[in-house]
C-alpha positions as a Python dict, from the first residue, in 0.01 Angstrom:
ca = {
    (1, 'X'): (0, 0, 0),
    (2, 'X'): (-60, 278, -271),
    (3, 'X'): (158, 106, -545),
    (4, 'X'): (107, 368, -777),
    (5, 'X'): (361, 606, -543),
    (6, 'X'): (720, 524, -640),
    (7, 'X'): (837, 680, -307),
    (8, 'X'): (612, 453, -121),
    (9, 'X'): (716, 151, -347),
    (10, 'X'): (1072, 226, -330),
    (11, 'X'): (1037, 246, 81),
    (12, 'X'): (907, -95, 91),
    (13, 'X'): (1156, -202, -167),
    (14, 'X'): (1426, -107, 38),
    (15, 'X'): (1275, -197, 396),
    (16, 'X'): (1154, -575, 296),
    (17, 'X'): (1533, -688, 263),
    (18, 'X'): (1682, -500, 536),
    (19, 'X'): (1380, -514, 744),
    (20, 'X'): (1457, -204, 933),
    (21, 'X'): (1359, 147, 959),
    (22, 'X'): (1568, 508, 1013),
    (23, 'X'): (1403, 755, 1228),
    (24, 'X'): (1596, 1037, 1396),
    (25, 'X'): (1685, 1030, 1752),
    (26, 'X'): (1825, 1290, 1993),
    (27, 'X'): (2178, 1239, 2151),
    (28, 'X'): (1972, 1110, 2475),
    (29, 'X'): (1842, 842, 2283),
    (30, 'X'): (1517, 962, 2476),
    (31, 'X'): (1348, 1186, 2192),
    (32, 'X'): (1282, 1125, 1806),
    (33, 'X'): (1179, 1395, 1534),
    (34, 'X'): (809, 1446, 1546),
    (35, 'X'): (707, 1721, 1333),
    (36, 'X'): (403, 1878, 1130),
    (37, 'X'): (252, 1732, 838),
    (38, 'X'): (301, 1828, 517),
    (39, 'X'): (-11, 1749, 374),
    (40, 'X'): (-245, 1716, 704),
    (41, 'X'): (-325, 2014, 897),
    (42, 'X'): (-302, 1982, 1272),
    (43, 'X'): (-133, 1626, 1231),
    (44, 'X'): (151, 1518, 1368),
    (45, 'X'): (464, 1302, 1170),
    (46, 'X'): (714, 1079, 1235),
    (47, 'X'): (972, 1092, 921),
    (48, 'X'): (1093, 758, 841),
    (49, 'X'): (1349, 655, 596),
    (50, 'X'): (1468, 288, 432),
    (51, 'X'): (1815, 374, 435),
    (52, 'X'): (2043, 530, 718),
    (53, 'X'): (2213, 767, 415),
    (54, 'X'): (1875, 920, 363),
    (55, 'X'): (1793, 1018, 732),
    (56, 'X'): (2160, 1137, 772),
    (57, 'X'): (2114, 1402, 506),
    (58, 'X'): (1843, 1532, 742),
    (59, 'X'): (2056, 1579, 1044),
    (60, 'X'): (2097, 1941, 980),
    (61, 'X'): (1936, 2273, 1078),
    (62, 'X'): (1644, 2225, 1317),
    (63, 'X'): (1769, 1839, 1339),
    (64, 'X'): (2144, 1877, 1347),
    (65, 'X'): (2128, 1823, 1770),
    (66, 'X'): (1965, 1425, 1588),
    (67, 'X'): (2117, 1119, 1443),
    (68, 'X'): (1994, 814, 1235),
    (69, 'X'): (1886, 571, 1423),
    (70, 'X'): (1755, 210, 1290),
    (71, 'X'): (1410, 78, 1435),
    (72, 'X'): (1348, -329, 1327),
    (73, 'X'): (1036, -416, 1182),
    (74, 'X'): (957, -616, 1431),
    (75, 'X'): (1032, -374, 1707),
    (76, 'X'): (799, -82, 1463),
    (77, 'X'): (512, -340, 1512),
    (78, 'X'): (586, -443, 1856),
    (79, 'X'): (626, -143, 2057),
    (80, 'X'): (609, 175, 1828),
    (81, 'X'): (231, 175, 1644),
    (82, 'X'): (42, 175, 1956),
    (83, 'X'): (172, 436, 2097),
    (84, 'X'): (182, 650, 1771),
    (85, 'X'): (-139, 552, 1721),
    (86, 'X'): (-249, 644, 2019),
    (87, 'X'): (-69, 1001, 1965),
    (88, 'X'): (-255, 1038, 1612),
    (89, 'X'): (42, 1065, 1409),
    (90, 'X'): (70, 964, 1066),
    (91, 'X'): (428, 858, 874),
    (92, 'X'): (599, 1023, 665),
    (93, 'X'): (841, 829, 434),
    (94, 'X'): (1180, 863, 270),
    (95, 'X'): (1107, 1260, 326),
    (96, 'X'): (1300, 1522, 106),
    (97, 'X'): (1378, 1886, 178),
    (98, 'X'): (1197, 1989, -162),
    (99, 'X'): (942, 1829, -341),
    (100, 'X'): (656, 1559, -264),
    (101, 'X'): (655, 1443, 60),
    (102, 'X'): (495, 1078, 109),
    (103, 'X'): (266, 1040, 418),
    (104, 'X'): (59, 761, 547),
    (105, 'X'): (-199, 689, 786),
    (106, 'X'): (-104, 463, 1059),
    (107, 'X'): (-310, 183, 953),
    (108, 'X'): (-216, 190, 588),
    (109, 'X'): (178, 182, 743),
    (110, 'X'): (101, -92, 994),
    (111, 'X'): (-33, -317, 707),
    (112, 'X'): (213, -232, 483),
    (113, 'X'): (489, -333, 690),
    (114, 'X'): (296, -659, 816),
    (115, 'X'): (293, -721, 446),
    (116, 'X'): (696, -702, 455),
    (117, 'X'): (801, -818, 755),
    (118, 'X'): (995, -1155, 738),
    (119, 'X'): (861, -1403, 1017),
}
């Protein structure tokens, strides 16, 4: 983990106790936001945030049909990296409207979050 980024600290910070992750999911409960990357061209992203408050402020605009939705740990490392691995998409965490906008690689995520999870 890139230490040195307080968003990406503060993520990890906030994910270690709670050991859970907000992504946004459609009113199906079939589709989550995917979008484009900020800082990648032709990449795909999967915003994630530590706390349900800070995906809820995204559930507006383009995303107001979405709703917070928690993912475990355990279920992120279970079921959800292979497949977004296999779909090339990176993460994007705690995202804001404005300003810097945190993305990581799949496999700097995946260890990240091994190095959180509580067993």
């Amino acid at each position: 983990m890139t230490e040195t980024n307080p968003i990406l600290t503060k993520f990890f910070a906030d994910v270690k106790p709670s050991q859970q992750v907000w992504g946004l999911q459609d009113s199906t409960g079939e589709e989550w936001v995917i979008c484009d990357s900020v800082n990648f061209e032709d990449t795909d992203a999967m915003p994630l945030w530590s706390t349900e408050a800070l995906a809820r402020i995204h559930c507006c605009d383009e995303w107001n049909a979405y709703k917070p939705a928690a993912i475990s740990v355990s279920d992120l490392l279970e079921f959800w990296i292979e497949d977004l691995n296999e779909d090339n998409v990176i993460i994007g965490l705690n995202w804001e409207s404005e300003g810097e906008c945190a993305e990581l690689e799949l496999a700097e995520f995946t260890q990240s979050v091994v190095d959180i999870e509580a067993l």
